[in-house]
C-alpha positions in Angstrom: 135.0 202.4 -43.2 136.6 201.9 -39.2 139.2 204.2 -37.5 142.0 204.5 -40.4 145.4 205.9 -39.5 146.7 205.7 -43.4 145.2 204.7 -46.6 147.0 202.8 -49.6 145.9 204.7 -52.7 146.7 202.9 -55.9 146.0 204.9 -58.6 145.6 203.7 -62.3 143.5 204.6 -65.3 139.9 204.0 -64.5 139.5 202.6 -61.5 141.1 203.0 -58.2 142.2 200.8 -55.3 142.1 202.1 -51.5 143.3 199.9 -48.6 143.0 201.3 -45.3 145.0 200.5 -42.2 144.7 200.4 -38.9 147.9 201.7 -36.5 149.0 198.1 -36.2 148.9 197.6 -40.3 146.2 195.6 -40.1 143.8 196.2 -43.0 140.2 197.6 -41.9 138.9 198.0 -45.9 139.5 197.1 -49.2 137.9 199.5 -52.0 137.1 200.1 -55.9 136.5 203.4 -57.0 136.1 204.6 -60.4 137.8 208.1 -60.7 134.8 210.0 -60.4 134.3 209.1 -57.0 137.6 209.4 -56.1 137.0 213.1 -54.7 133.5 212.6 -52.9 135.4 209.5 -51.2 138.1 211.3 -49.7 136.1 214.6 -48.8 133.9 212.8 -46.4 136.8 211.1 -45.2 138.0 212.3 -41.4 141.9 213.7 -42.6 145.1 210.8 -42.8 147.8 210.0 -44.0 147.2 208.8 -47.6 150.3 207.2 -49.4 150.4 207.3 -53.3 153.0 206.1 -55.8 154.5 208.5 -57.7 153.4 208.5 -61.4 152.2 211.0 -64.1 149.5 212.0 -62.3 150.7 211.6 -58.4 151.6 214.9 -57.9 148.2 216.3 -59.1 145.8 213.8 -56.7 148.1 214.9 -54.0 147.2 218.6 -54.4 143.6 217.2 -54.7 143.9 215.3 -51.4 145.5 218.1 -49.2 142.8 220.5 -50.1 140.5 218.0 -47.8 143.1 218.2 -45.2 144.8 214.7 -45.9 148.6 214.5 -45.5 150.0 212.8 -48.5 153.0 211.5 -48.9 154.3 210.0 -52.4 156.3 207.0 -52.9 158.9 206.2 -55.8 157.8 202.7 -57.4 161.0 200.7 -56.5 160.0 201.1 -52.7 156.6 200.9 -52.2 156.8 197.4 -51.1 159.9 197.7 -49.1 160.2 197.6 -46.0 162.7 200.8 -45.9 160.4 202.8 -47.4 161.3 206.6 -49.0 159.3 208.8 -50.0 159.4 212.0 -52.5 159.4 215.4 -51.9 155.9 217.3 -53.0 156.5 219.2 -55.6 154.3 222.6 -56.1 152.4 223.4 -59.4 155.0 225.9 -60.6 157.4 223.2 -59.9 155.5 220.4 -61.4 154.7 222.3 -65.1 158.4 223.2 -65.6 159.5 219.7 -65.2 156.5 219.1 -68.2 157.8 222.0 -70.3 161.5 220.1 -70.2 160.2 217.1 -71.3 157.8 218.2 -74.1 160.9 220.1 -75.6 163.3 217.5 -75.2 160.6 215.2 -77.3 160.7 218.2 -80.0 164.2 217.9 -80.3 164.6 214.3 -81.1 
């Protein structure tokens, strides 16, 4: 891959799709990965800005991501193809498994 400033990571079941930019926007690669590679890809990566939309699983392959030194930032779904783009505050671990024990207890209350 050439001199990216930011990579496009879309994230899905099985397998992924990363899109990296140059500073102008213009597209340098377009990529497949199957989720096991995922982590071996981004390790030997030099560290950028990597931009993910926020899902179940967002928050947990941004903690992934840092750990290599990558600055992620997470994007809500409405706006990731606006051009006024916003972006979600990270939430920590702590943070992230409260918000799971409210929902699984409003489901057991139905």
């Amino acid at each position: 891959m050439g001199k990216v400033a930011a990579i496009d990571l879309d994230i899905a079941k099985q397998a992924f799709q990363v899109y990296g930019v140059k500073g102008g926007g213009a597209i340098v690669s377009r990529r497949r990965l199957r989720r096991d590679d995922v982590v071996g890809f981004f390790k030997a990566l030099p560290p950028c800005l990597i931009g993910i939309e926020v899902c179940a699983t967002g928050h947990r392959w941004a903690w992934v991501l840092m750990a290599f030194g990558h600055e992620v930032q997470l994007m809500p779904a409405s706006y990731v193809k606006r051009p006024t783009m916003r972006f979600v505050p990270m939430k920590t671990e702590e943070q992230q498994s409260v918000l799971m024990l409210h929902r699984v207890s409003s489901f057991t209350t139905l």
